[in-house]
C-alpha positions as CSV (number, residue, x, y, z in Angstrom):
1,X,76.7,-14.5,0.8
2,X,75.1,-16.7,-1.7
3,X,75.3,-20.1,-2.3
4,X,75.7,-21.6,-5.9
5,X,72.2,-22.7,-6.6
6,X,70.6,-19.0,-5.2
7,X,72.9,-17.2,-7.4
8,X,72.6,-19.1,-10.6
9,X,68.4,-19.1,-10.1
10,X,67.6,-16.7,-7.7
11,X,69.5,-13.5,-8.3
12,X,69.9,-12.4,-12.1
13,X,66.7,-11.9,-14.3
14,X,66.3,-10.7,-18.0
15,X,63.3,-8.2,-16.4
16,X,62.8,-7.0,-12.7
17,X,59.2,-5.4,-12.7
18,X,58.8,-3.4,-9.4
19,X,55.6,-3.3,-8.5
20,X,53.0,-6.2,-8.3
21,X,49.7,-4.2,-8.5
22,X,47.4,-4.3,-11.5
23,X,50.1,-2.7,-13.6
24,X,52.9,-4.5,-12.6
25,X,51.6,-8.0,-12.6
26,X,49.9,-7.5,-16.1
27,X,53.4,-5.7,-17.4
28,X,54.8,-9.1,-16.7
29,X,51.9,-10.8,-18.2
30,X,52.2,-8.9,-21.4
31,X,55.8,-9.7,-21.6
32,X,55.6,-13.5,-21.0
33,X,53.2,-13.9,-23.8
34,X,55.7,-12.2,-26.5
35,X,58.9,-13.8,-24.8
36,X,57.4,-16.8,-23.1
37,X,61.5,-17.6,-22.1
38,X,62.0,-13.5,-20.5
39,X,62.7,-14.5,-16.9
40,X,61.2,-11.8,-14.6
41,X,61.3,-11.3,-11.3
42,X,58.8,-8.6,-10.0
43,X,59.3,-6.9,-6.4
44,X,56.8,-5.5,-4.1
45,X,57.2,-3.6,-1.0
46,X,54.3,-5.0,0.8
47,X,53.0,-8.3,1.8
48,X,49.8,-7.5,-0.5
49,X,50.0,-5.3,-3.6
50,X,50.8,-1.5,-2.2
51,X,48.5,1.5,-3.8
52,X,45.2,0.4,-4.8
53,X,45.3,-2.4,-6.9
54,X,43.6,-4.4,-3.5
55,X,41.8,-1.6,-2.0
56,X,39.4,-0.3,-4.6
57,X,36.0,0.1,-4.9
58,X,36.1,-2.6,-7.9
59,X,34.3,-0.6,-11.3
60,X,35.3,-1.3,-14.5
61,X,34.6,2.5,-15.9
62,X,35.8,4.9,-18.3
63,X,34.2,8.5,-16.9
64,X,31.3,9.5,-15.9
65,X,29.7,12.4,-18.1
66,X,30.7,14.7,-15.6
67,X,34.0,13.8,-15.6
68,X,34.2,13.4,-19.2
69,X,33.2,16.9,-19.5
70,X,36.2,18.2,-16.8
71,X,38.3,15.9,-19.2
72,X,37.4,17.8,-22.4
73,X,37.4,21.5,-20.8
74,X,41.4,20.7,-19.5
75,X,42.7,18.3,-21.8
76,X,40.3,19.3,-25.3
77,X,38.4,16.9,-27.5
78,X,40.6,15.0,-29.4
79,X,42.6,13.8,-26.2
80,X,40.0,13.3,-24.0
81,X,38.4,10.3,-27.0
82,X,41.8,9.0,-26.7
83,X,41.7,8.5,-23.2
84,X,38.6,7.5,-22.6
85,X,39.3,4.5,-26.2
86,X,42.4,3.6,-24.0
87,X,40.4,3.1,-21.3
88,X,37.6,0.9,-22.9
89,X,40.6,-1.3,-24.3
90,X,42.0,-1.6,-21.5
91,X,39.1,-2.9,-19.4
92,X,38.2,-5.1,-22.9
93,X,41.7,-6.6,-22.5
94,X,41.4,-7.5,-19.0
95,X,38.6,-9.1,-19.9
96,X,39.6,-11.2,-22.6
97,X,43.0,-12.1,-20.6
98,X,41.4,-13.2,-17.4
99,X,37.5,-14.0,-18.4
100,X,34.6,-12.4,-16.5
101,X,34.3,-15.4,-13.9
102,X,38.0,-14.7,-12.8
103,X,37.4,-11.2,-12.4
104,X,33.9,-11.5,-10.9
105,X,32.7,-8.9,-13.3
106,X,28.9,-7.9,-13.4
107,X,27.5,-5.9,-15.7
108,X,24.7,-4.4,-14.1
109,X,25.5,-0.9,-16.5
110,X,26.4,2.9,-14.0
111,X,25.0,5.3,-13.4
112,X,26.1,9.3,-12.4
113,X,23.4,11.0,-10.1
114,X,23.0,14.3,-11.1
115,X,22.4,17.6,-8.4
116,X,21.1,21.2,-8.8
117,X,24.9,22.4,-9.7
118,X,25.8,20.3,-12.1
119,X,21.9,19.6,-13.9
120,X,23.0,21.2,-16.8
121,X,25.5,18.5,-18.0
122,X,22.4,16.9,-19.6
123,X,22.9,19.7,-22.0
124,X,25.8,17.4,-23.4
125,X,24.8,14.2,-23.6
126,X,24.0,14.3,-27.4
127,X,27.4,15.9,-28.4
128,X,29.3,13.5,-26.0
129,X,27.7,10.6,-27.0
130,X,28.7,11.3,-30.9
131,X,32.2,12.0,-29.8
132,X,32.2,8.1,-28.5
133,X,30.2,7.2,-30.9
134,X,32.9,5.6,-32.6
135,X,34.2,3.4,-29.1
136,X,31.4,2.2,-28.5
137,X,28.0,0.4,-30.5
138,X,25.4,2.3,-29.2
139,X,24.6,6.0,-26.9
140,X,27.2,6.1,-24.0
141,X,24.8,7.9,-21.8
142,X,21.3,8.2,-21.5
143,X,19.2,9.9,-19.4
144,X,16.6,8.0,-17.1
145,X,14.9,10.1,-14.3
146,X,12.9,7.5,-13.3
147,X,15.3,5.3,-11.8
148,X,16.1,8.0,-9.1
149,X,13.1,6.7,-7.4
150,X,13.4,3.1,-8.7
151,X,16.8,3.2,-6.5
152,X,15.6,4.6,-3.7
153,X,18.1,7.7,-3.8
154,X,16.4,11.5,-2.8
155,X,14.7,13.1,-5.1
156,X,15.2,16.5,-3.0
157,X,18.9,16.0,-4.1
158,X,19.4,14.3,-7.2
159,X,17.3,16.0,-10.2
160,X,18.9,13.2,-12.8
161,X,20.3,10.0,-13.2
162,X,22.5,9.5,-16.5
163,X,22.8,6.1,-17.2
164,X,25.6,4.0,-19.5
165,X,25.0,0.5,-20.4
166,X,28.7,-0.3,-20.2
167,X,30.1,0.1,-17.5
168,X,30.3,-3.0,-14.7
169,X,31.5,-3.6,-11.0
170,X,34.2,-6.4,-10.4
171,X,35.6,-8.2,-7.4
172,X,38.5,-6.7,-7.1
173,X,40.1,-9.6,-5.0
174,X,39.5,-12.2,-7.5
175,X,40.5,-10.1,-10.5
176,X,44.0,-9.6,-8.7
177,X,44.6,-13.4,-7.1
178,X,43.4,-14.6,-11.0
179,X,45.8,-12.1,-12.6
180,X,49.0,-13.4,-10.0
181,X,48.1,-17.1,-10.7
182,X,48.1,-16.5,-14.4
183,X,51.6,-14.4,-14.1
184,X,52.8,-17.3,-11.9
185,X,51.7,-19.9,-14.4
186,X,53.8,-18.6,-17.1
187,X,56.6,-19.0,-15.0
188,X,57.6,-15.5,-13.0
189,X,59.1,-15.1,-9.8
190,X,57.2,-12.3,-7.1
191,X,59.0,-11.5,-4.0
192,X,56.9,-9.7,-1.2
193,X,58.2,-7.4,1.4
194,X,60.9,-6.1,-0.3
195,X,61.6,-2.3,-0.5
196,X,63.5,-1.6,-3.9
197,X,66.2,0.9,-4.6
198,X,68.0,0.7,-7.3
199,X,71.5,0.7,-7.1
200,X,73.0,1.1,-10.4
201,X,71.8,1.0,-13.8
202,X,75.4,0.7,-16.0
203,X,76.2,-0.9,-19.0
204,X,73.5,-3.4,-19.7
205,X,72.9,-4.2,-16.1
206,X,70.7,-2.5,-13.6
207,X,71.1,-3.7,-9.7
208,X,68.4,-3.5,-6.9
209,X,68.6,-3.9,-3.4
210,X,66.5,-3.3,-0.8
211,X,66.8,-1.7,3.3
212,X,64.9,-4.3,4.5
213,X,66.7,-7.2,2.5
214,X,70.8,-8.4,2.3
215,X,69.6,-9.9,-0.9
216,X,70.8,-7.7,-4.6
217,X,69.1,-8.3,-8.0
218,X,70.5,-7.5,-11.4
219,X,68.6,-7.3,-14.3
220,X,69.2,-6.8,-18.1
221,X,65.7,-5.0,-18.0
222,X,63.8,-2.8,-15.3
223,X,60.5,-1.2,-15.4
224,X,58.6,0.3,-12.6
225,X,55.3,-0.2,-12.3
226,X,54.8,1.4,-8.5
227,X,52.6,4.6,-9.5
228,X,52.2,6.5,-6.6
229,X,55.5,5.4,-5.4
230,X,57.2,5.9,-8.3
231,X,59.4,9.1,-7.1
232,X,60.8,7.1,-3.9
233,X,62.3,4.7,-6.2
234,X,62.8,7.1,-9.5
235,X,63.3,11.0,-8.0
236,X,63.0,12.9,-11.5
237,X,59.9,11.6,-11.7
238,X,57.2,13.8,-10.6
239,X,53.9,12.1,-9.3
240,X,51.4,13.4,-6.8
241,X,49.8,10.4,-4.4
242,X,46.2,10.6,-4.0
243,X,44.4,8.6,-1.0
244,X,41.2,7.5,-1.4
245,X,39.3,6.8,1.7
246,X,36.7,3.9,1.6
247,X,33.7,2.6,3.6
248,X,31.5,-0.6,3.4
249,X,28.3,-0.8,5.1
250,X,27.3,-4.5,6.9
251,X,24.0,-6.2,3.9
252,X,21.1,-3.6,4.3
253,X,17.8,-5.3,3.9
254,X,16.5,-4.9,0.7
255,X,18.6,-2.4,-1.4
256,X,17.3,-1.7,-4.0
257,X,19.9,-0.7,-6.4
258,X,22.6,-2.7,-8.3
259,X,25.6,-1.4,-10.6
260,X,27.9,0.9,-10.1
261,X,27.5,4.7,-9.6
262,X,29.1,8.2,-9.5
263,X,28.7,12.0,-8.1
264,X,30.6,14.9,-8.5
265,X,32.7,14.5,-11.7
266,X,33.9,11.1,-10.3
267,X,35.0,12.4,-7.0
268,X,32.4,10.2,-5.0
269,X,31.4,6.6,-5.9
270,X,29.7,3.5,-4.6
271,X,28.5,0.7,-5.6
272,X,26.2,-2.6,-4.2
273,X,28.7,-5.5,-3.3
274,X,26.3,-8.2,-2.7
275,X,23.5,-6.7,-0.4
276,X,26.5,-4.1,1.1
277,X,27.3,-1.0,-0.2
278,X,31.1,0.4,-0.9
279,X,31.2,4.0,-0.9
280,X,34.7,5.9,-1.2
281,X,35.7,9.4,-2.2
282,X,35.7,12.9,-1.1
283,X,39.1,13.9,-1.7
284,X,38.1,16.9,-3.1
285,X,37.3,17.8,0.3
286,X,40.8,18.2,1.5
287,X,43.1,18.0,-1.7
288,X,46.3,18.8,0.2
289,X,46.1,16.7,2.9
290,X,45.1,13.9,0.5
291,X,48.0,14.2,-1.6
292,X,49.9,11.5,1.5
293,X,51.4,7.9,0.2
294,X,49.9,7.4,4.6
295,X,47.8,5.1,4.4
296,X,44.5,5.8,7.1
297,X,41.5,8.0,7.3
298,X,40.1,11.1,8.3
299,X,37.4,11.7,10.4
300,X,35.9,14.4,8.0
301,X,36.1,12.5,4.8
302,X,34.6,9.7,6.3
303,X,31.8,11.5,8.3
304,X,31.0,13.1,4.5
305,X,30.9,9.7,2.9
306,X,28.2,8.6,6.1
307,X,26.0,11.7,5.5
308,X,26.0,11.5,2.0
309,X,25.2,8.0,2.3
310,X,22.6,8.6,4.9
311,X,21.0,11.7,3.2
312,X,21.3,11.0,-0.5
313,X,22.0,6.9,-1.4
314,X,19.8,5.2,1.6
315,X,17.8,8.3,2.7
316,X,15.7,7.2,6.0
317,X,17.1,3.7,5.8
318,X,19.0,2.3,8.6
319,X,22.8,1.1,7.9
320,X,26.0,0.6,9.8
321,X,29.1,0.7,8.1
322,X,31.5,-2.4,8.9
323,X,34.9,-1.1,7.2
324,X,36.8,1.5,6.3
325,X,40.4,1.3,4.4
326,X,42.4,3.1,2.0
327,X,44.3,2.9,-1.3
328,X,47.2,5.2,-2.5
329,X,46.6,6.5,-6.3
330,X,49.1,8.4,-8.5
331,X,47.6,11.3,-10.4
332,X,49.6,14.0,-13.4
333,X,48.0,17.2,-14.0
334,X,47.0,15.9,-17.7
335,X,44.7,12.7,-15.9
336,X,47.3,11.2,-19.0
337,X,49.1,7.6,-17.7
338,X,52.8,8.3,-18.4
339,X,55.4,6.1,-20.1
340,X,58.8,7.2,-19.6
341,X,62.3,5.6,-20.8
342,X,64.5,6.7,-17.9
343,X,67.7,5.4,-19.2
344,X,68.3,2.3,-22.0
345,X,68.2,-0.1,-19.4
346,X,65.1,1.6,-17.3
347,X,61.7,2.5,-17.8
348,X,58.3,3.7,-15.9
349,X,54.8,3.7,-16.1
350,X,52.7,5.6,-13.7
351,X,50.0,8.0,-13.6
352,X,46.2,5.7,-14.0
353,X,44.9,8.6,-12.2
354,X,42.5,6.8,-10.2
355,X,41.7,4.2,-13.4
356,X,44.0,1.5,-12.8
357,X,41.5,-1.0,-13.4
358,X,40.3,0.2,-16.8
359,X,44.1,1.7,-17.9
360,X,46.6,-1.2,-16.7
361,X,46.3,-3.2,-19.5
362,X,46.3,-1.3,-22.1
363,X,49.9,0.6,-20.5
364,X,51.4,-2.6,-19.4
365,X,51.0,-3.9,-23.4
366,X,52.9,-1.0,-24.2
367,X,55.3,-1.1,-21.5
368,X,56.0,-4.8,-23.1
369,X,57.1,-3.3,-25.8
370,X,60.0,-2.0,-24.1
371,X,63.4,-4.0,-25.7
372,X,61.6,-7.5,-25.9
């Protein structure tokens, strides 16, 4: 039971957006600034953005040359530019909507450390780097042994360092409050804690409730922006949940490396974080019992993570991690994001594949596109 003033302001909205991760949040973004008088209202299931929109590693990359190269030998050439354009755009647009300030970007350039089974991915640096050659100004990658040792990583393990100018780390906390205050500004309404399911989707209506919630919405408009969760709230759509399991170590004295880096065609990662370091990954290690929307860890991906840091990153350095978390991404076979109109009155957007920083904005302007 309503009263007057909730159901002429509260309940119906030109757009419901479900979702208020990177995605979501910048979908309603996008839309505001063609239709400044679209009222949206965008759901979320948790009190903080679900997924991993708050619970990366914050990098603002488009592939490492490993993973470019896994890229090209399933998806070809051709679509592999096009992904890795999309994602250059899309971290460009963030950029330009938010600044760097709000998004704590630093540009300290990454870097992919190299080992005795995958050495021979130098071989392709030249013919890569003319395949980008027209996304970016200058060679993508570059190949600088010397900083192995300038880093302080083991030489006994990595036999190369490939370098790229471009890429940057961001504070993934401020990037997200900046991006809901900017939403908020322009006038649309998030609700936390609230479950979605939609109801009906008739006419030129759609209506969402919610288990948790007596309160319905109706909505000209509804796009879901939930990625991993996309199939609890859309069934025919099929999207595999990846975890990715991360640790943080407490300052180490001294470290002696800053920017962003990867191993193992993107499968590991870290990065400095002030005098910390934030190391996630290894779900390579145990694909099917990654593939969970649980949040939590495992004591074997996380014992890897500490060896690897140990042995390889800070080899005969003392550290002791201080955190370890999780975030839920939504990966396709293709590593494609995915726009699909569900019904006239229904559309989705899913699939980042682990790139939700770099991809979001770039798929939420086209999801804007979607009847206004």
């Amino acid at each position: 039971m309503y009263s007057i003033w909730e159901k002429n302001s509260f309940i119906h909205y030109n757009c419901i957006i479900i979702g208020s991760g990177i995605l979501g949040i910048s979908t309603a973004i996008s839309i505001k600034e063609r239709s400044p008088s679209t009222e949206i209202l965008i759901l979320e299931r948790g009190t903080l953005p679900s997924g991993a929109s708050t619970k990366n590693a914050g990098f603002a990359c488009f592939g490492s040359l490993t993973e470019i190269l896994s890229d090209i030998k399933r998806n070809g050439e051709s679509e592999t530019v096009s992904l890795v354009e999309k994602r250059w755009k899309g971290i460009n647009m963030l950029r330009q909507r938010l600044g760097d300030e709000k998004m704590g970007l630093l540009n300290y350039g990454g870097s992919e450390l190299l080992k005795e089974n995958n050495i021979t991915a130098l071989d392709e640096i030249g013919h890569v780097n003319h395949l980008l050659r027209n996304i970016f100004d200058s060679d993508t990658f570059v190949a600088d042994e010397r900083k192995i040792n300038e880093f302080g990583f083991n030489k006994d393990v990595v036999k190369s360092l490939v370098f790229s100018p471009f890429e940057s780390q961001i504070d993934t906390g401020v990037m997200m409050r900046s991006l809901i205050a900017m939403a908020q500004s322009k006038g649309v309404m998030i609700i936390n804690n609230y479950d979605a399911v939609i109801d009906d989707d008739s006419a030129n209506t759609v209506k969402v409730s919610a288990k948790n919630s007596d309160v319905t919405f109706t909505s000209n408009k509804l796009i879901s922006c939930s990625n991993a969760f996309t199939s609890s709230i859309l069934p025919q759509i099929m999207i595999k949940p990846g975890r990715g399991q991360v640790i943080a170590t407490k300052p180490v004295a001294g470290l002696q490396f800053k920017g962003v880096f990867h191993m193992d065609e993107g499968y590991y990662y870290f990065r400095n974080y002030g005098e910390r370091i934030i190391f996630g990954g290894g779900r390579n290690l145990d694909f099917t019992g990654e593939e969970t929307s649980e949040f939590g860890t495992t004591d074997m991906i996380i014992k890897s993570l500490i060896n690897i840091l140990g042995e390889v990153i800070l080899p005969g350095r003392e550290f002791e991690v201080e955190m370890t978390w999780s975030g839920i991404m939504g990966f396709n076979e293709s590593k494609l994001p995915e726009i699909i109109q569900i019904s006239d009155n229904i559309t989705a957007g899913f699939c980042c594949n682990g790139m939700g920083v770099a991809l979001a904005s770039y798929v939420a302007e086209q999801l804007s596109e979607s009847g206004f």
